[in-house]
C-alpha positions in Angstrom: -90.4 193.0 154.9 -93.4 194.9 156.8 -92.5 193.1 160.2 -88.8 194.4 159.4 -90.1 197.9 158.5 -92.5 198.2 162.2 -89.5 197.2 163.7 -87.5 199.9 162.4 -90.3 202.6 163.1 -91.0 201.6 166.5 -87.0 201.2 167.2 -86.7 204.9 165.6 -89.7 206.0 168.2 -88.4 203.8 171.3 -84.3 205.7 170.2 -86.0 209.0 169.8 -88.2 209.0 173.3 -85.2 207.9 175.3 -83.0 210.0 173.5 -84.6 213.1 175.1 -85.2 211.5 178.4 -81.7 210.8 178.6 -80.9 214.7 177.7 -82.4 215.9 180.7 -79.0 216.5 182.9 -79.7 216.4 186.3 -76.2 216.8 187.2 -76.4 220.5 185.9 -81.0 221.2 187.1 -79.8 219.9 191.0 -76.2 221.9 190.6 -77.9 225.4 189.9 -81.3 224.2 191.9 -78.7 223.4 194.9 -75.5 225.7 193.8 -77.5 229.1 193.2 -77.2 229.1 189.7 -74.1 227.2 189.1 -73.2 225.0 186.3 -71.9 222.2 187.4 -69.6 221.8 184.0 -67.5 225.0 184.9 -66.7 223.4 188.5 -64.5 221.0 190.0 -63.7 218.1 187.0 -66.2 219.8 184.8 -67.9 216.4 184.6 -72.2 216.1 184.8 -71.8 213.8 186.7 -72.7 212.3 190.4 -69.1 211.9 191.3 -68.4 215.7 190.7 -71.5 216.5 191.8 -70.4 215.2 195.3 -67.0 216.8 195.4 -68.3 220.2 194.4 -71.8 221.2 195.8 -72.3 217.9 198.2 -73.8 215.2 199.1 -77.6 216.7 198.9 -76.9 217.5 195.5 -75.5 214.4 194.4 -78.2 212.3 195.9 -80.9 214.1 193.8 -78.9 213.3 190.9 -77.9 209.8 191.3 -82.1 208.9 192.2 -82.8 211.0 188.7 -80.1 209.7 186.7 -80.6 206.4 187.4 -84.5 206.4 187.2 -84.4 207.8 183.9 -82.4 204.8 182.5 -85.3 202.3 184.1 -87.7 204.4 182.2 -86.0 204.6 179.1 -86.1 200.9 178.9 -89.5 200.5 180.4 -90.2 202.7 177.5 -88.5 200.7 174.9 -89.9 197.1 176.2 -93.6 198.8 176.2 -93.6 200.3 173.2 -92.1 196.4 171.2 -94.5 194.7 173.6 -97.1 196.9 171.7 -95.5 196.0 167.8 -95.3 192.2 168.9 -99.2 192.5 169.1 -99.4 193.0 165.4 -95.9 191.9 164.0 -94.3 188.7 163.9 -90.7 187.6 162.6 -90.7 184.3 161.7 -87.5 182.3 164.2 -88.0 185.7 166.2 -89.7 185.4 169.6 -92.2 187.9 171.2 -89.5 188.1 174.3 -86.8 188.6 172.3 -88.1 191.8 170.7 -88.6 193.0 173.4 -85.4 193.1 174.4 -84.2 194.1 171.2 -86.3 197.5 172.6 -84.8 197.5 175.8 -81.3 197.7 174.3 -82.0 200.2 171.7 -83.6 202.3 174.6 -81.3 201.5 176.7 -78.6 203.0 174.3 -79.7 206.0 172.9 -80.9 207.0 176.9 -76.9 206.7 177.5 -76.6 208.6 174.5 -78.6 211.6 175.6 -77.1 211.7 179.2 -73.7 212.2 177.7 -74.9 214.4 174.3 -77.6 216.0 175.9 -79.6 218.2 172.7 -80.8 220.3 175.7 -77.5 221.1 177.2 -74.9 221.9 174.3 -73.9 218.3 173.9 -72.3 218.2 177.1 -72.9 216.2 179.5 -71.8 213.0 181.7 -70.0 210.0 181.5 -73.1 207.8 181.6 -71.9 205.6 184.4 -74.8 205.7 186.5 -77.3 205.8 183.2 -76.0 203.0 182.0 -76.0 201.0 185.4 -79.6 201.6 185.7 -79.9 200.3 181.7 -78.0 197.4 182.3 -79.8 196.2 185.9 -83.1 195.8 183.8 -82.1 194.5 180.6 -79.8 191.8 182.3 -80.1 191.7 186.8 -76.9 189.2 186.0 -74.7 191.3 183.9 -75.7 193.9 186.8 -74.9 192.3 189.9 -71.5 191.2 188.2 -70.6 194.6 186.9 -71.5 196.3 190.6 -68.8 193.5 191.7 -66.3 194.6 189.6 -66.6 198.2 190.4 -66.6 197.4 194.3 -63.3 195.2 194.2 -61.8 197.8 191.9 -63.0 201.0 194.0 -62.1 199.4 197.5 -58.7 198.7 196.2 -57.8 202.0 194.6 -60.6 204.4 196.0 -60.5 205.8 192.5 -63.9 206.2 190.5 -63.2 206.8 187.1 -60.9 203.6 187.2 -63.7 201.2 188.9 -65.9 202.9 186.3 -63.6 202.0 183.5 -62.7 198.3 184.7 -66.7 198.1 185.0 -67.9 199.4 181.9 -65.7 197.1 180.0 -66.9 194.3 181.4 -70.1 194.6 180.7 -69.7 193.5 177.3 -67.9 190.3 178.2 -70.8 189.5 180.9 -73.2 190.1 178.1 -71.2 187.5 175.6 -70.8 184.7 178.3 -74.7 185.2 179.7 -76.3 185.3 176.4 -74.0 182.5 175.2 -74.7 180.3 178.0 -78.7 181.6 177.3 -78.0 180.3 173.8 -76.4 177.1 174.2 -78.8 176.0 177.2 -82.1 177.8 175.6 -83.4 179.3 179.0 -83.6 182.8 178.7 -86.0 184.5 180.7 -87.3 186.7 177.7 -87.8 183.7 175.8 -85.2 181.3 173.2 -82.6 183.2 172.1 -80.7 183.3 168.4 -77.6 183.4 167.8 -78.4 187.3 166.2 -79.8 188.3 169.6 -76.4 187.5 170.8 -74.5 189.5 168.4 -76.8 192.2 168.5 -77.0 192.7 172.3 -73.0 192.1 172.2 -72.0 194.7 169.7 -74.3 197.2 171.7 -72.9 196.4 175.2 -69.5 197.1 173.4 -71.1 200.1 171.4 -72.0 201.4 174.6 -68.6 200.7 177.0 -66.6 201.8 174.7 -68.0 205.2 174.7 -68.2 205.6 178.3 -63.9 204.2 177.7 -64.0 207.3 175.6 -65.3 209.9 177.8 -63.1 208.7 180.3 -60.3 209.4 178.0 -58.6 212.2 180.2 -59.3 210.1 183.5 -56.7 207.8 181.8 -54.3 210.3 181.0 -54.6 211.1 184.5 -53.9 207.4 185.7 -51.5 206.7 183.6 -49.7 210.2 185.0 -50.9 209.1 188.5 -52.6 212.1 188.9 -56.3 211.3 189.0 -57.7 212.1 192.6 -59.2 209.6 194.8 -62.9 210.0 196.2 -63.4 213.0 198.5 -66.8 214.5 199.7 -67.6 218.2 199.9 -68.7 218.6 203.8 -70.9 221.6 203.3 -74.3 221.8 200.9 
């Protein structure tokens, strides 16, 4: 019962911490830093977001923001792996491994940074889509699940040169990576992060799918869009 309660604590602390890192828009700070003044929300899509960044105050801009938004995620989790690496030092779950709490931090970091890029308590609640958050978040907790979520948004982008729908096709993946890695990791034992249980694999599922369906979500008018064959292809602002 007390390894359960530290766990809870230091998952509140790990939540909270990248909760607030992930609230720092940098979409909106490079947009007025770059746009004199500007909010980036009341231009173009109205998105946070790299891709809008881009198209409305150029490629400058949007290269600040993807560095920033994507280091953030990799700190979030580096946050959330340091701070369970700290609790495993004192707290033990028996059939539990040291590794695998870790990662157990890394995802509920990982989460709430995606969270706070698209809530952002600094911002109104409004923010991005997550997309580039979350690839940052998902290249450290799993480099496989990565590599074939980048894949799927690459086929699907080269074929349609739209980004919300590669964005779509590749957030929803990334649940079904996670189920067939972790699966595999379960069956075969041979995890990097250590053995893995049969909860590990439910609980890193049902977050993956916590966290695509979300970013589904705030791509909600992207789809109407699609569906209406409206939704613009990728263009680049020449000038800023």
């Amino acid at each position: 019962m007390f390894g359960l309660l530290n766990i809870l604590l230091v998952g509140l602390l790990a939540g909270v911490i990248a909760y607030l890192l992930g609230s720092i828009s940098f979409s909106i700070l490079f947009t007025k830093l770059f746009a004199h003044r500007q909010d980036i929300r009341s231009m173009g899509s109205g998105n946070a977001g790299t891709t809008n960044v881009l198209r409305s105050v150029g490629a400058k801009a949007a290269i600040f923001t993807f560095i920033f938004d994507f280091a953030k995620g990799i700190l979030a989790v580096f946050i959330g792996r340091l701070l369970f690496t700290w609790m495993t030092t004192f707290t033990t779950i028996e059939g539990v491994g040291a590794g695998e709490l870790v990662q157990y931090g890394a995802y509920i970091a990982g989460f709430c940074c995606a969270i706070g890029h698209i809530f952002p308590i600094f911002f109104g609640f409004k923010g991005g889509k997550g997309v580039l958050t979350s690839w940052a978040i998902i290249a450290l907790i799993d480099w496989r699940a990565f590599v074939l979520v980048i894949i799927v948004f690459i086929i699907v982008f080269l074929c349609s040169k739209i980004v919300s729908l590669a964005s779509i096709c590749a957030g929803s993946s990334f649940p079904i990576f996670t189920l067939i890695l972790n699966t595999y990791d379960y069956i075969h034992q041979s995890s990097a992060a250590g053995s893995t249980t049969l909860f590990y694999v439910i609980f890193s599922v049902a977050i993956a799918a916590l966290q695509a369906s979300i970013l589904v979500y705030k791509h909600r008018a992207n789809i109407q869009r699609l569906r209406a064959g409206e939704e613009k292809k990728i263009t680049v602002k020449k000038k800023g």
